[in-house]
Structure formats: C-alpha cells, structure tokens
C-alpha positions as CSV (number, residue, x, y, z in Angstrom):
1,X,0.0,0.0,0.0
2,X,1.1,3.5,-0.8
3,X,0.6,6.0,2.2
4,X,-1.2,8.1,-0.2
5,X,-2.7,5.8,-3.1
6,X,-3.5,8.4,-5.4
7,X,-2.1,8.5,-8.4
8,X,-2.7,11.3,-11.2
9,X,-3.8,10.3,-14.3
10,X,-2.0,12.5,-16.8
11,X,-3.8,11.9,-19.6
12,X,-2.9,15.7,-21.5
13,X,-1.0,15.8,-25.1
14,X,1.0,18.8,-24.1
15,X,4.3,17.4,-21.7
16,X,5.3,21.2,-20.6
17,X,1.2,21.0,-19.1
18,X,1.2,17.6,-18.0
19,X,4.4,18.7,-15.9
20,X,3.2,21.7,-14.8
21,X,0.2,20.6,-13.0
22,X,2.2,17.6,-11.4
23,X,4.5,19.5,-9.7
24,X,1.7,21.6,-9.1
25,X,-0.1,19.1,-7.0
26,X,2.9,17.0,-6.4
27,X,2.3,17.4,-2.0
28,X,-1.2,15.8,-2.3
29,X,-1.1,12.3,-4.6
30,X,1.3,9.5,-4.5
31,X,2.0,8.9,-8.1
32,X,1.6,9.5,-11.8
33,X,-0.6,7.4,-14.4
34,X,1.2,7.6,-17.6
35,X,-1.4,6.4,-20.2
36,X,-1.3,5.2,-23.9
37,X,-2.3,9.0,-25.2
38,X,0.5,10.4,-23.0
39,X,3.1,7.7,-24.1
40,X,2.5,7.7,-27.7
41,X,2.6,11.5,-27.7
42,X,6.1,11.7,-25.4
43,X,7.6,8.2,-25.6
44,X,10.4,7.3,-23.2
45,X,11.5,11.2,-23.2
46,X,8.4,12.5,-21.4
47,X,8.5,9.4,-18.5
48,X,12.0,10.7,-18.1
49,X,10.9,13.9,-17.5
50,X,8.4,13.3,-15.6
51,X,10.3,11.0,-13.1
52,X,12.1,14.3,-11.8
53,X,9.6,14.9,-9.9
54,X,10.1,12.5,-7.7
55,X,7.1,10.4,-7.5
56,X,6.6,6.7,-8.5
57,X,5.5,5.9,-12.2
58,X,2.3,4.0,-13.7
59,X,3.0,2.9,-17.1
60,X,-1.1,2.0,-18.1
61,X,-0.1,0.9,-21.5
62,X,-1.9,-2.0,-20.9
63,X,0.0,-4.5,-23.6
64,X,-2.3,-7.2,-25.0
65,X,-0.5,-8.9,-27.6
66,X,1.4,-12.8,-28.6
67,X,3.3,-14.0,-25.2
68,X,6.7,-13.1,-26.5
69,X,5.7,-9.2,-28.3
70,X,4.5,-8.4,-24.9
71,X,7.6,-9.8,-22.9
72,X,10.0,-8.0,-25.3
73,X,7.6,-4.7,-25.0
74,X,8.7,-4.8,-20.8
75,X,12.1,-5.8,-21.8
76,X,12.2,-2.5,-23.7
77,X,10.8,-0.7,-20.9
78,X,12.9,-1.4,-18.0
79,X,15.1,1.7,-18.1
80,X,12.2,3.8,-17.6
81,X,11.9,2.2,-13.8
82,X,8.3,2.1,-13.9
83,X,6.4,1.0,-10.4
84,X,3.7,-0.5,-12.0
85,X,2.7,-1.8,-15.7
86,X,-0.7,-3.1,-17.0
87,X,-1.0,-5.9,-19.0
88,X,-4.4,-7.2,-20.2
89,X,-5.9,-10.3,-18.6
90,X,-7.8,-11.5,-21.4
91,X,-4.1,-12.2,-23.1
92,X,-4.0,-15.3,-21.4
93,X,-2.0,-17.1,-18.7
94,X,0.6,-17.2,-21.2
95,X,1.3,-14.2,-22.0
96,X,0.6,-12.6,-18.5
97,X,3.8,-15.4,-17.2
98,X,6.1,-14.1,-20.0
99,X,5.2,-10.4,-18.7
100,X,6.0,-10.6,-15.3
101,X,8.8,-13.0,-16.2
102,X,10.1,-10.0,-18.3
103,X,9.7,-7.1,-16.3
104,X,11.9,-5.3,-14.1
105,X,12.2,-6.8,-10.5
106,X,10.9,-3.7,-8.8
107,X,7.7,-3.6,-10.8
108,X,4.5,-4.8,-10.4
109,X,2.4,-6.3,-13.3
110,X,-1.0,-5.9,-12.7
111,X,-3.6,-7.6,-15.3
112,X,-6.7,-5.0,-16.5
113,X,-10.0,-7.1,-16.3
114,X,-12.9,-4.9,-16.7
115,X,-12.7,-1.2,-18.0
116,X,-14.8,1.0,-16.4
117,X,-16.2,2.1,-19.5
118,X,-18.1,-1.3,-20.0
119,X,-21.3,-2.7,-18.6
120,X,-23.3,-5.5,-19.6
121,X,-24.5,-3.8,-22.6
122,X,-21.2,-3.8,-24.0
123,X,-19.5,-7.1,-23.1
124,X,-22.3,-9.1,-24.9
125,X,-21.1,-7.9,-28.2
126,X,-18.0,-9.4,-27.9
127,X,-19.2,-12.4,-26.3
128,X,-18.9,-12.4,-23.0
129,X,-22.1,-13.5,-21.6
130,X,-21.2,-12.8,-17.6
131,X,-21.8,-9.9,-16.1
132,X,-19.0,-7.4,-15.3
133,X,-18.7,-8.1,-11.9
134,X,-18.7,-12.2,-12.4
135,X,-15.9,-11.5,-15.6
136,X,-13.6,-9.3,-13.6
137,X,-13.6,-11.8,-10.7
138,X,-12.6,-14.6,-13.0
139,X,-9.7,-12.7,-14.7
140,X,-8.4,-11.8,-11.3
141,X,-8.3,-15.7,-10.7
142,X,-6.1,-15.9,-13.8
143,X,-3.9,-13.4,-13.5
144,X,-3.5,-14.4,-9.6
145,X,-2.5,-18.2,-11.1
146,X,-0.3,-16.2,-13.9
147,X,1.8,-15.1,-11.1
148,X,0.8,-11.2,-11.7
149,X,1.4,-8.9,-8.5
150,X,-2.4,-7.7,-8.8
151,X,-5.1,-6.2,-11.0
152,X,-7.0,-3.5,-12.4
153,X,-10.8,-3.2,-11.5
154,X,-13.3,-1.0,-11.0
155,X,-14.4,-0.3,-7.0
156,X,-17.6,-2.4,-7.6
157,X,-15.4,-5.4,-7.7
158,X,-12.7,-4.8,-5.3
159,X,-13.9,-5.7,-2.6
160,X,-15.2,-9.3,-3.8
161,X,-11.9,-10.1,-5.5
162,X,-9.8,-8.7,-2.2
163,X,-11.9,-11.3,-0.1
164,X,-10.0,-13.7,-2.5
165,X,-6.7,-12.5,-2.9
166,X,-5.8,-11.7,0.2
167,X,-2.2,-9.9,-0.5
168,X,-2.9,-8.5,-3.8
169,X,-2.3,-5.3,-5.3
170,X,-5.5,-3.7,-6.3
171,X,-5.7,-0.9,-8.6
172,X,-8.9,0.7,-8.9
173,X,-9.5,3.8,-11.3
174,X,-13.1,5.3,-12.8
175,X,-13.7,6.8,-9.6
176,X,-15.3,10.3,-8.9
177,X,-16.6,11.8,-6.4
178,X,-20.1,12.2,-5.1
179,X,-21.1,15.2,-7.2
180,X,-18.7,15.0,-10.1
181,X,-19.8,14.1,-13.3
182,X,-19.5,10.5,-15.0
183,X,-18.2,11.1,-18.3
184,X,-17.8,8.1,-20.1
185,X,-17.1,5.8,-16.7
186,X,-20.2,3.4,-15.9
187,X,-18.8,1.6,-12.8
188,X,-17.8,4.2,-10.5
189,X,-17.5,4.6,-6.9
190,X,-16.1,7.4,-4.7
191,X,-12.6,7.5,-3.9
192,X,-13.4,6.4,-0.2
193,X,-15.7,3.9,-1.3
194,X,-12.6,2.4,-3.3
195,X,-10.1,2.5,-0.5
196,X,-12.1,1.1,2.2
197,X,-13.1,-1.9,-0.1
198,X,-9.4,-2.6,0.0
199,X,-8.2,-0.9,-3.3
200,X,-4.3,-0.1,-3.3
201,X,-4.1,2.6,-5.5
202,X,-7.0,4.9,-6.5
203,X,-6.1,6.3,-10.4
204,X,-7.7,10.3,-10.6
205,X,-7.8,12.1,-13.7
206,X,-10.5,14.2,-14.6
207,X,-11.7,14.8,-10.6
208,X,-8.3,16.8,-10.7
209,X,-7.1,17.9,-14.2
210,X,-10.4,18.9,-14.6
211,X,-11.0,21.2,-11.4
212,X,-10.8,25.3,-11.9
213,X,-8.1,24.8,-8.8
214,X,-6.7,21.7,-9.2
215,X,-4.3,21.4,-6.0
216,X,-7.8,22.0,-4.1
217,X,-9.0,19.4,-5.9
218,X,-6.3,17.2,-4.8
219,X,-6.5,18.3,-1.3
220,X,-9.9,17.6,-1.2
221,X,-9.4,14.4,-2.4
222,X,-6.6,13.6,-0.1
223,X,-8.6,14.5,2.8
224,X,-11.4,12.2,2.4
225,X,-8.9,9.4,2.4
C-alpha cells in the first residue's frame, strides 16, 4: 500500500502542461498514471521527464498482444523504472507469465480485467455472456495463477476479489466523487468507497485535471482518504 494511493492520471498531449500541473499538486497524490495517449505522444522522453519529480510511475499501457511481443515490449521498458505496468488479462496465462517473467524486478504487473467504460451492454457484443462483476472476478483468478502482483478493476469489484486474494495489489481507477460528473465511466465509486473496499491505488484524472483549482481538488481528495 502507498501512504497516499492516489495517483494522477496524466492523460494531457501537451508534456510542458502535463508537468506543470504535477508539480503543481505533487504534495497531495502518490504517483503519476502515464497512459497510452501520454506515451505515444512523449515516448520514453516524457517518463523521463516526468520521473524528476520524484514520484513513483504508472506505465497504463496495458500491452495485449502474442506472449513473446509483450515480454520483449517490458524488456524495452525497464530503463524507464516504472512501479507498476498493465498488461491485459484477457491475453491469457501465457502471456501474463512471460510479462512478469520479463519485467523489471521492482515492478508490479497488474492484469486489466474490466474497463470502467463497459457494462453488460457492452461485453455481450464481444461475447462475454457474464456480467462485469462475475468477468472481472474470473480474470483476477487468472492473473492471480499467472503469477501477476495484482489487477486492475473498478471499486464495484474490489472488494469481492480482495476477499479472495488476500495480499494482492489492487488498482482501482473510474472513480469520482459524489457530485462529479461521469463522463464516459459506468462503474464508478467514490474515492473512499474504493479504499475502504481494500483498493491499493485509487487512479484520478478528470476529478483533478479537470477542477478550476486543481491542488484544491487534490487536497480535497486527499482528505477524504
């Protein structure tokens, strides 16, 4: 557990802004969330930046591909130190062994089950018949035999899967708070709600980035915790 789980999800195309508010707010969250819109736009040379700062790094580039692609993909990230790197569950055992078995020693793998963008509505299309809780549940079971340090899920499931998996590293992100809007999450819960349901790391974005003060915002945050 981090003695404050929140990390800041960065997800801004300009680097000089996503650094900027960072620092800005750098005394009230306990990491950075470095997403695929942030990578692709700054690459290696924006983590590096960013790791001035002094706080731990969240690579979410959530790699879903054939077991050796996404082995050689952590390989090729281990100089950037991250704490914590998403892989997708639904890659398979496999390929979820060959991550962890590739990355960095002081890194934890966590497998994504769930996005907190889906609902039922949308995981019948691509045929998954269970609902989200019951899916997110049995991906935490195989990343948990895959040898992953933990998983991504949203705070409706956390609680359920902690019951389960007693010392695992949980995660949680779509969360807002009581009168903040949705946007495009579905499964949300407050960031409270997330922590006492035993999540380890609570990822913020829009709750923050989004605020006319954001450092309030974090405080705020912070002190709800």
């Amino acid at each position: 557990m981090y003695h404050n789980p929140v990390f800041l999800a960065l997800d801004v195309p300009r680097l000089d802004s996503a650094e900027a508010l960072a620092r800005k707010v750098s005394g009230h969250i306990g990491g950075l969330k470095l997403g695929l819109e942030f990578f692709c736009a700054h690459g290696h040379h924006g983590v590096h930046e960013l790791h001035k700062i002094g706080l731990p790094i969240f690579l979410d580039l959530k790699l879903h591909d054939i077991p050796n692609t996404v082995a050689a993909a952590m390989q090729a990230i281990h100089v950037l130190e991250p704490a914590i790197v998403t892989v997708h569950a639904s890659g398979g055992q496999a390929m979820m062994e060959d991550a962890k078995a590739a990355a960095n020693e002081n890194t934890k793998v966590v497998g994504v089950t769930v996005l907190t963008s889906f609902d039922e509505n949308d995981l019948t299309p691509i045929g998954i018949q269970d609902n989200a809780h019951d899916q997110a549940l049995r991906l935490a079971e195989l990343s948990h035999k895959s040898g992953l340090d933990g998983i991504v899920c949203s705070g409706l499931e956390v609680g359920s899967i902690h019951k389960q998996w007693k010392d695992g590293f949980f995660v949680v992100p779509g969360l807002r708070l009581p009168d903040g809007s949705k946007g495009d999450q579905k499964r949300i819960v407050t960031p409270r709600q997330a922590r006492d349901n035993g999540a380890s790391v609570l990822v913020i974005g829009r709750p923050i980035r989004g605020a006319a003060d954001p450092l309030q915002a974090a405080r705020d945050i912070e002190a709800t915790l």
